[in-house]
N, C-alpha and C positions, 0 to 999 in steps of 0.2 A: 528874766532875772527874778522877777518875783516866786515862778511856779521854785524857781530853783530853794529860795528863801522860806516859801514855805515848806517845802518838804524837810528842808533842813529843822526848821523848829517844830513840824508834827514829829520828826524822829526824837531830838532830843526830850520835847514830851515826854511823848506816848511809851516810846521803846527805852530812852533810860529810865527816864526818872520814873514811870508806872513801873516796870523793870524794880528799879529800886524798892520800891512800894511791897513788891513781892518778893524780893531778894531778902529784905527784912525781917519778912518774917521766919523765911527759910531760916535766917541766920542764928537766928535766938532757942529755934529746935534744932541746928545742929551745935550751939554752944553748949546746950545740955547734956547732949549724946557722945559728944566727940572730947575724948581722955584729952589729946595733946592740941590746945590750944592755941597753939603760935602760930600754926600755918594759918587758920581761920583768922585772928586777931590782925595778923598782918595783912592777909586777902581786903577784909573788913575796914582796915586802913587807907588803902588805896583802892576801897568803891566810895564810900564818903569823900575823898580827895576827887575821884571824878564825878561825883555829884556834884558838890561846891564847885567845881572849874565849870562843869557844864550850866550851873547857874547862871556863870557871868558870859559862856559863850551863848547861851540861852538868849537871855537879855538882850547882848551887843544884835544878835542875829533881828530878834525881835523888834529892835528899834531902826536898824535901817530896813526891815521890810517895811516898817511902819512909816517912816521916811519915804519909801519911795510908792509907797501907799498913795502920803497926801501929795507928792509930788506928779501923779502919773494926768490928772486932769483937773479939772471942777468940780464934776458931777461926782467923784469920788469925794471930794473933802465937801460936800454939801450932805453926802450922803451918809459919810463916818460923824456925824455928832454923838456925841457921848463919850462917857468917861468906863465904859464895862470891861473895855479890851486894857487900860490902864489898870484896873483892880488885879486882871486877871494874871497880869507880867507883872504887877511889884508881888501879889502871892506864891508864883511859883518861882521868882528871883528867892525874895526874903523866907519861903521852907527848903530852898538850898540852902542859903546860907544859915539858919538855925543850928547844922550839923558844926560849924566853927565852935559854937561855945561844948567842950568837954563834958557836960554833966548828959546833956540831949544826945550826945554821942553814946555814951554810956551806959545808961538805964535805959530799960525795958520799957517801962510805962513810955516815957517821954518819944522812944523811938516807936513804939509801934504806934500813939498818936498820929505820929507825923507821916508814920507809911501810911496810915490809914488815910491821911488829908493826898498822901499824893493818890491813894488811888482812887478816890474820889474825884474824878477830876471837876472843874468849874462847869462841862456840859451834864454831867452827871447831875451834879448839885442842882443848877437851875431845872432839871427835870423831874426829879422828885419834889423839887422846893413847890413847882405848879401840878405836878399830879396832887401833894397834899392839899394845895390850898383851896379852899371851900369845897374839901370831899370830894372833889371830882377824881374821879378811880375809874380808868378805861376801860375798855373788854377784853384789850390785849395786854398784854405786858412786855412787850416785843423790841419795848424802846433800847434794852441794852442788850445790842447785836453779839456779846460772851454768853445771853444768856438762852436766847431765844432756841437753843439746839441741845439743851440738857445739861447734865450732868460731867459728861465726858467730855464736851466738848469746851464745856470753860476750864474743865482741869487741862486740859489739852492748850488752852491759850495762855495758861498761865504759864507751864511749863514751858512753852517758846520761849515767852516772855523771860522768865528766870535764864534759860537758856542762852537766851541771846544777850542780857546783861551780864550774864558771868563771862561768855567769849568776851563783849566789850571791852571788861576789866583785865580779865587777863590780856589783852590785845594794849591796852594800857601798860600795865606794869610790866610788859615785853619791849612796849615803846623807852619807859620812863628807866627801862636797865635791873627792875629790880627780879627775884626768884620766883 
């Protein structure tokens, strides 16, 4: 039950919401480019609607994995002290939920922000946070597996990425009835 739970919230993660992250910025160069803006605006609508939903399925998923976390022995709940995996699910709940208030939906500034915070994710963070601290700078750079193979190959995972959150949303707004 667990391995099932976790793969559920590394998807939502990783594949929506980085997905999203880069979906973002697609979106703001093809707002520029593209004359008849309705299809996009409305597309645009219903991926922030399945952001914000997958926040709170996000969440729910993450708190009964975490449940059955501290439920499964001893050595487990002896072994989870700390509060870092709590920081790390009220972060990625409450930058879904950000997209509710209108003005962050809206503007540029505010939304590529926040795609920038999703695609950073918290393993990311804490990895540069200790390569910078006190200079220590390795010999490899290897740490982030989009980057380790060049040029093409993280354009190449980006473009899954976008890829596969655009089917999602369309797969969404085929579910939800709308065009």
């Amino acid at each position: 039950m667990s391995e099932i739970l976790d793969f559920l919230t590394d998807f939502i993660r990783i594949d929506i919401f980085v997905g999203f992250g880069w979906y973002s910025m697609l979106y703001f160069l093809l707002k520029w480019v593209v004359k008849d803006k309705t299809v996009i605006s409305d597309f645009d609508k219903s991926a922030v609607q399945l952001v914000v939903y997958g926040g709170f399925i996000w969440l729910t998923l993450w708190l009964t994995k975490t449940g059955f976390f501290y439920l499964e022995s001893e050595i487990n709940r002896v072994k989870c002290s700390g509060h870092v995996g709590w920081i790390e699910a009220m972060f990625w709940f409450l930058l879904t939920q950000l997209y509710r208030i209108n003005p962050v939906r809206r503007f540029l500034v505010f939304r590529i922000l926040i795609s920038l915070l999703f695609l950073l994710t918290v393993e990311r963070f804490v990895i540069l946070l200790t390569l910078f601290h006190r200079d220590y700078l390795p010999d490899m750079w290897g740490l982030f597996s989009d980057f380790e193979d060049g040029f093409f190959a993280l354009l190449l995972v980006v473009l899954i990425k976008i890829g596969f959150f655009l089917l999602t949303v369309s797969l969404y707004r085929f579910v939800m009835g709308k065009r």
